[in-house]
MMTF fields as JSON, N, C-alpha, C and O atoms, coordinates in Angstrom:
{
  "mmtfVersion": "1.0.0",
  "mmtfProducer": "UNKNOWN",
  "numBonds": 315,
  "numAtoms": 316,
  "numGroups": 79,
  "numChains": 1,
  "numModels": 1,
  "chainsPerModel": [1],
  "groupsPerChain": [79],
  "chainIdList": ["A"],
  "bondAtomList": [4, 2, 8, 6, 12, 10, 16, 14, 20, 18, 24, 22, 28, 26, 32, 30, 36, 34, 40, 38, 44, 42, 48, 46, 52, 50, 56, 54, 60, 58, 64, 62, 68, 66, 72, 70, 76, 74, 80, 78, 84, 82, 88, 86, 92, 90, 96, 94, 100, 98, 104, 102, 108, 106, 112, 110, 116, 114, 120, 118, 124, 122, 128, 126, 132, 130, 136, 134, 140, 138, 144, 142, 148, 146, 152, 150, 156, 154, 160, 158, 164, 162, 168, 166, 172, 170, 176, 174, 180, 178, 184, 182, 188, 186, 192, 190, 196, 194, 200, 198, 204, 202, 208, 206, 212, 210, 216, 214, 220, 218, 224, 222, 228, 226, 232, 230, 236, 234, 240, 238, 244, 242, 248, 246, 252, 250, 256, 254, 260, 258, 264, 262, 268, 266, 272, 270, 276, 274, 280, 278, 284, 282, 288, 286, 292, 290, 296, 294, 300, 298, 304, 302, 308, 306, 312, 310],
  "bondOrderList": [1, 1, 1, 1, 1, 1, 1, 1, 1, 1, 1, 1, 1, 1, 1, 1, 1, 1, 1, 1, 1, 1, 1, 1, 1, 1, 1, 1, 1, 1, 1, 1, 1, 1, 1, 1, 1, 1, 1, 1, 1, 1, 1, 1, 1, 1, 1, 1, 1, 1, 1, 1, 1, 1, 1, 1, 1, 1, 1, 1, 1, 1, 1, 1, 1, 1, 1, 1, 1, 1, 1, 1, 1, 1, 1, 1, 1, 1],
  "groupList": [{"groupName": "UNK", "atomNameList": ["N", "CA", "C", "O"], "elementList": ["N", "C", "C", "O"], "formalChargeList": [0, 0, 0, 0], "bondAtomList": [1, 0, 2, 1, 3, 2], "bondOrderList": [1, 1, 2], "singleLetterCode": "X", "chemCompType": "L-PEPTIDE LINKING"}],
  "groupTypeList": [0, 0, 0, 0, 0, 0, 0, 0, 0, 0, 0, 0, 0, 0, 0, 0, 0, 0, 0, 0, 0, 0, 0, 0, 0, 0, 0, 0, 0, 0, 0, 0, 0, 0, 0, 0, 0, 0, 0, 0, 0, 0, 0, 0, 0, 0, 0, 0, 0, 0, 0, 0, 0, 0, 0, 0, 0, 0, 0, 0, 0, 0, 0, 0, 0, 0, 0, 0, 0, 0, 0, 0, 0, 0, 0, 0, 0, 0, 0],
  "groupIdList": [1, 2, 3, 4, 5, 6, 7, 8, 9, 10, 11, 12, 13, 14, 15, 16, 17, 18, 19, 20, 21, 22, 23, 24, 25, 26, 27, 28, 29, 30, 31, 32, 33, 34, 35, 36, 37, 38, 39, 40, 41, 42, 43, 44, 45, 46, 47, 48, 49, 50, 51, 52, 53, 54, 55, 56, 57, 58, 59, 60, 61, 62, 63, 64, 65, 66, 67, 68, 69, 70, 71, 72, 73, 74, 75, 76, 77, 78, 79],
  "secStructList": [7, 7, 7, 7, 7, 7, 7, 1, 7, 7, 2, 2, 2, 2, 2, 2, 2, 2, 2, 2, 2, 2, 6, 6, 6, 7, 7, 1, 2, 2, 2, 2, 2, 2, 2, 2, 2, 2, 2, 2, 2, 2, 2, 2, 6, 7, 7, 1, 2, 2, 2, 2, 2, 2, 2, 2, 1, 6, 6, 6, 6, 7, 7, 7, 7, 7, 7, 7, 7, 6, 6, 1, 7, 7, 7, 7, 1, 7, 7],
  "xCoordList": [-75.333, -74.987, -76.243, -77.335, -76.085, -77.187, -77.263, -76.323, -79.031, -79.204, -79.634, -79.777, -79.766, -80.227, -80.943, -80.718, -81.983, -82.99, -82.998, -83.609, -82.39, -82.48, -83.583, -83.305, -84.136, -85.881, -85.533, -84.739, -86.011, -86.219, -84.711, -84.241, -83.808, -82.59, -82.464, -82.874, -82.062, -82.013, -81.689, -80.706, -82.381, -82.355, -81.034, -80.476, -80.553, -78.709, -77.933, -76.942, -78.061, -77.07, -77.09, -76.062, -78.74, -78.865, -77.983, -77.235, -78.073, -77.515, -76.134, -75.433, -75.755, -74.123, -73.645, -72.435, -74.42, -73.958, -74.459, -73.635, -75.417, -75.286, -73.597, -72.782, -73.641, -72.406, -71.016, -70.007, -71.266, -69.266, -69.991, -69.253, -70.866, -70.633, -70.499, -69.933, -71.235, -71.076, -69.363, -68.63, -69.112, -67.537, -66.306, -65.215, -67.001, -65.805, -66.298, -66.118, -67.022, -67.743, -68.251, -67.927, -69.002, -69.688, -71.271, -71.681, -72.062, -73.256, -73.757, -72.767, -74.729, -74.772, -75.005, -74.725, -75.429, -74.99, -73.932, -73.893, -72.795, -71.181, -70.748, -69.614, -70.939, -70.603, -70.582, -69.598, -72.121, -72.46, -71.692, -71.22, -71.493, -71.232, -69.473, -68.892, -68.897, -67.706, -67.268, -66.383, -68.121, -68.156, -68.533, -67.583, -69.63, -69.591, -68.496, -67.955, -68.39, -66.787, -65.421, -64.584, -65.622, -64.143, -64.423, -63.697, -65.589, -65.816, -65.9, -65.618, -66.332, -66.206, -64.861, -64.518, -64.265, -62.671, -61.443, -60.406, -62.191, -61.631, -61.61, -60.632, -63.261, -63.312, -62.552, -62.239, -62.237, -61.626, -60.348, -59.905, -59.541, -58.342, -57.957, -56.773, -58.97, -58.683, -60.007, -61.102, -59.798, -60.469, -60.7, -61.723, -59.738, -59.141, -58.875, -58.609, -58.937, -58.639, -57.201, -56.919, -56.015, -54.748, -54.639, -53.796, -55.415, -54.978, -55.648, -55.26, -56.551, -57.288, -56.126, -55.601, -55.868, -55.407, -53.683, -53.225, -53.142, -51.88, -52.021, -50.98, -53.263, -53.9, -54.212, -54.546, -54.205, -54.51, -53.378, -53.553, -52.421, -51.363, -49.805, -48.72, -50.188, -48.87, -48.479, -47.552, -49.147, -48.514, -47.293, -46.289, -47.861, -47.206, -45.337, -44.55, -45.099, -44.071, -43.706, -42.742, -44.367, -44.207, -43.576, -43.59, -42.861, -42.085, -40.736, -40.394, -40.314, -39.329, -38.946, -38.676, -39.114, -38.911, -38.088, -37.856, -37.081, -35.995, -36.943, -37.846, -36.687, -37.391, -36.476, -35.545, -36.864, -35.589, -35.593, -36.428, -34.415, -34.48, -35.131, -35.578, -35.066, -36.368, -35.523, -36.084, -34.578, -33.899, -34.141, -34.282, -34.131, -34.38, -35.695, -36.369, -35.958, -37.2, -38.371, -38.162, -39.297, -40.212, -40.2, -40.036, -40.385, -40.694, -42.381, -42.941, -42.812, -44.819, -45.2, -46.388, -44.203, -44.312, -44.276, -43.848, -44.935, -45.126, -44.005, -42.934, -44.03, -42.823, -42.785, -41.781],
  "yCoordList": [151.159, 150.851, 150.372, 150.935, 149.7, 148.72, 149.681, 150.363, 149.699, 150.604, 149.029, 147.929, 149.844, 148.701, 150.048, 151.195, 149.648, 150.005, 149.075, 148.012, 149.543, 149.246, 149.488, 150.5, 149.228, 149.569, 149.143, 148.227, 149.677, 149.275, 149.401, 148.319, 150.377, 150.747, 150.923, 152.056, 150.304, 151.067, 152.444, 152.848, 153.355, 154.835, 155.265, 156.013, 153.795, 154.948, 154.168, 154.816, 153.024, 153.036, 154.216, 154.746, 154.841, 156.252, 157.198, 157.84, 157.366, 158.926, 158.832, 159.699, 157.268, 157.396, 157.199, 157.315, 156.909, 156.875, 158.643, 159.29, 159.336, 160.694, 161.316, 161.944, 160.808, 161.573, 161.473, 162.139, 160.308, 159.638, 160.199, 159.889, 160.689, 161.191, 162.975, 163.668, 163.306, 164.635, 165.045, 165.922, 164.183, 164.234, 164.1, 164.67, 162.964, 163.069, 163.487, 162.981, 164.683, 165.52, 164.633, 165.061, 163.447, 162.589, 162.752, 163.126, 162.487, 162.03, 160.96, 160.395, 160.555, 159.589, 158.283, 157.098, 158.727, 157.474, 157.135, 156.008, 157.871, 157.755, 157.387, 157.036, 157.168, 157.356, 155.788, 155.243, 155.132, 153.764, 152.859, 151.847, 153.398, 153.063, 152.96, 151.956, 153.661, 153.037, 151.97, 151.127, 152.199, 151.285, 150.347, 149.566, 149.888, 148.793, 147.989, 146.896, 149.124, 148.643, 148.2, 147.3, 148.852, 148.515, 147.114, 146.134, 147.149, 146.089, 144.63, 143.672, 144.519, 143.548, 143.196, 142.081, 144.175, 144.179, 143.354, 142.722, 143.75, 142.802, 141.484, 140.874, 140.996, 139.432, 138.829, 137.638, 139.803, 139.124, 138.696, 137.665, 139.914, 139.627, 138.522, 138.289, 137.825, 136.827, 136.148, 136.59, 134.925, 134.268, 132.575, 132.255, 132.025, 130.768, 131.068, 132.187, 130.425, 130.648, 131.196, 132.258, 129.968, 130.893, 131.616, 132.173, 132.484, 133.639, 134.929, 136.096, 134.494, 135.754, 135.684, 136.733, 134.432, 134.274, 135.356, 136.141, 135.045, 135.543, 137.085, 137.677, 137.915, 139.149, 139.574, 140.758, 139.027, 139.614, 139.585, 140.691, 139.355, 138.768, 139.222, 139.103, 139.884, 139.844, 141.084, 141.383, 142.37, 143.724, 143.594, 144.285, 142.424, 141.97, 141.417, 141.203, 141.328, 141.157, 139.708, 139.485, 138.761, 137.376, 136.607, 137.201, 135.197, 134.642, 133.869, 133.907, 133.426, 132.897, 131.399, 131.159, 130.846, 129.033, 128.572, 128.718, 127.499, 126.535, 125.608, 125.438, 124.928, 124.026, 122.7, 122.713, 121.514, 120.287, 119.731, 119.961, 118.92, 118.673, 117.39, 116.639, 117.373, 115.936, 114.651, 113.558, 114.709, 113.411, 113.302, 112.286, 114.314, 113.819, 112.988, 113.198, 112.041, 111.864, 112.05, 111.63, 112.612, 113.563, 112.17, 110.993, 112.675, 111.815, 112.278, 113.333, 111.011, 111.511, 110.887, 110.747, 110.556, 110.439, 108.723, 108.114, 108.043, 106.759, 105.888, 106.418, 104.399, 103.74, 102.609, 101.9],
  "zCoordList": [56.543, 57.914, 58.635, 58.553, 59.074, 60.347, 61.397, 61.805, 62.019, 63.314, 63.716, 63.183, 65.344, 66.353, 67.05, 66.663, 68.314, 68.915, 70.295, 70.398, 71.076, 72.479, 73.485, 74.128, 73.671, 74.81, 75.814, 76.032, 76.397, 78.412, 78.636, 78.986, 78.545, 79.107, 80.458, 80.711, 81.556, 82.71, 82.904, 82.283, 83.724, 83.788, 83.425, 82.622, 85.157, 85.444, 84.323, 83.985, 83.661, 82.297, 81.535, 81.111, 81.262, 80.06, 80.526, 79.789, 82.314, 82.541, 82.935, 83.455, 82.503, 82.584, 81.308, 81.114, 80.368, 78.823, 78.752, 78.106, 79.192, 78.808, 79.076, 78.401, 80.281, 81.17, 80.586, 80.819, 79.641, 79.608, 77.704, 76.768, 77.473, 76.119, 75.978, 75.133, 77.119, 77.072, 77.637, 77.181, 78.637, 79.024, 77.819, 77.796, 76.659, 75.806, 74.26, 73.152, 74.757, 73.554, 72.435, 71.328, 72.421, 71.734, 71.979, 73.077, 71.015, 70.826, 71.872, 72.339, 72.32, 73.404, 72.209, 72.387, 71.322, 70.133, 69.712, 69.22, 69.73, 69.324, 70.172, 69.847, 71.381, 72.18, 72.818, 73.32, 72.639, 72.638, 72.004, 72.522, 70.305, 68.985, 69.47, 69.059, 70.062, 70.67, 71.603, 71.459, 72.641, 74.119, 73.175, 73.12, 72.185, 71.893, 71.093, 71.257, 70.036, 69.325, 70.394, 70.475, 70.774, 72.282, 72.895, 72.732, 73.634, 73.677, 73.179, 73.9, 71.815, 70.876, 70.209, 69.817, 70.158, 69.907, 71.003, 70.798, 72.176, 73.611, 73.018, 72.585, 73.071, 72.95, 71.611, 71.59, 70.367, 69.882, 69.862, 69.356, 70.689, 70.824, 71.777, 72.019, 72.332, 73.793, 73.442, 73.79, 72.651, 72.379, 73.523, 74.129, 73.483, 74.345, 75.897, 76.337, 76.316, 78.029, 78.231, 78.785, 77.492, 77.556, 77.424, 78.127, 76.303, 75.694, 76.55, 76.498, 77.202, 77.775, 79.317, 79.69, 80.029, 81.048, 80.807, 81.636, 79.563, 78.916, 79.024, 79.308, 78.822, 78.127, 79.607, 79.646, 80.707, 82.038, 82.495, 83.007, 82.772, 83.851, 83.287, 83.856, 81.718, 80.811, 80.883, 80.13, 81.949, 82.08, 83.597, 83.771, 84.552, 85.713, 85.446, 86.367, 84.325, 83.751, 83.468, 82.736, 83.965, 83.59, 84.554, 85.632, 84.624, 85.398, 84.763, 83.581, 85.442, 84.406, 85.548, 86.725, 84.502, 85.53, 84.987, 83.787, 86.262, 85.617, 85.578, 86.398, 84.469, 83.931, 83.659, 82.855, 84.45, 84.208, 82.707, 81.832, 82.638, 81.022, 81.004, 81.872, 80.033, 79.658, 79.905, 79.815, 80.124, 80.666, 82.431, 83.111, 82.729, 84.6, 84.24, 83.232, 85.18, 85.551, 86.983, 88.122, 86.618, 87.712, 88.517, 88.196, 89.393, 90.819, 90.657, 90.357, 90.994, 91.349, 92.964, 93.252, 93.902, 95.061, 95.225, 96.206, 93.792, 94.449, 94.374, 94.079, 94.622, 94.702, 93.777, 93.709]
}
């Protein structure tokens, strides 16, 4: 397994990675070692703009459009 070595951490990132590891009885390394996994797991599931735009908006329940059939033809205002 691969380590990594982070330096110059901001204080209050350390004492809120202490806090959210001692809160869910983790190591402040297990603890990282998740937030980062979670994280990286996001971007893969929502790769494309649709798909992330789809991945935000898709708990709101969606919309539902009448949609004309391909025989009307759109009007674009001009003459």
């Amino acid at each position: 397994m691969a380590s990594i070595t982070i330096r110059n951490l901001d204080n209050q990132i350390k004492e809120q990675l202490r806090i959210a590891a001692a809160h869910n009885g983790h190591s402040m390394e297990t603890e990282a070692r998740l937030i980062l996994g979670q994280a990286l797991a996001s971007l893969n599931q929502a790769r494309g703009l649709g798909s992330r735009i789809r991945n935000r908006f898709s708990a709101s329940g969606g919309v539902e459009l009448d949609l004309p059939s391909r025989q009307e033809r759109a009007t674009t205002g001009r003459t």
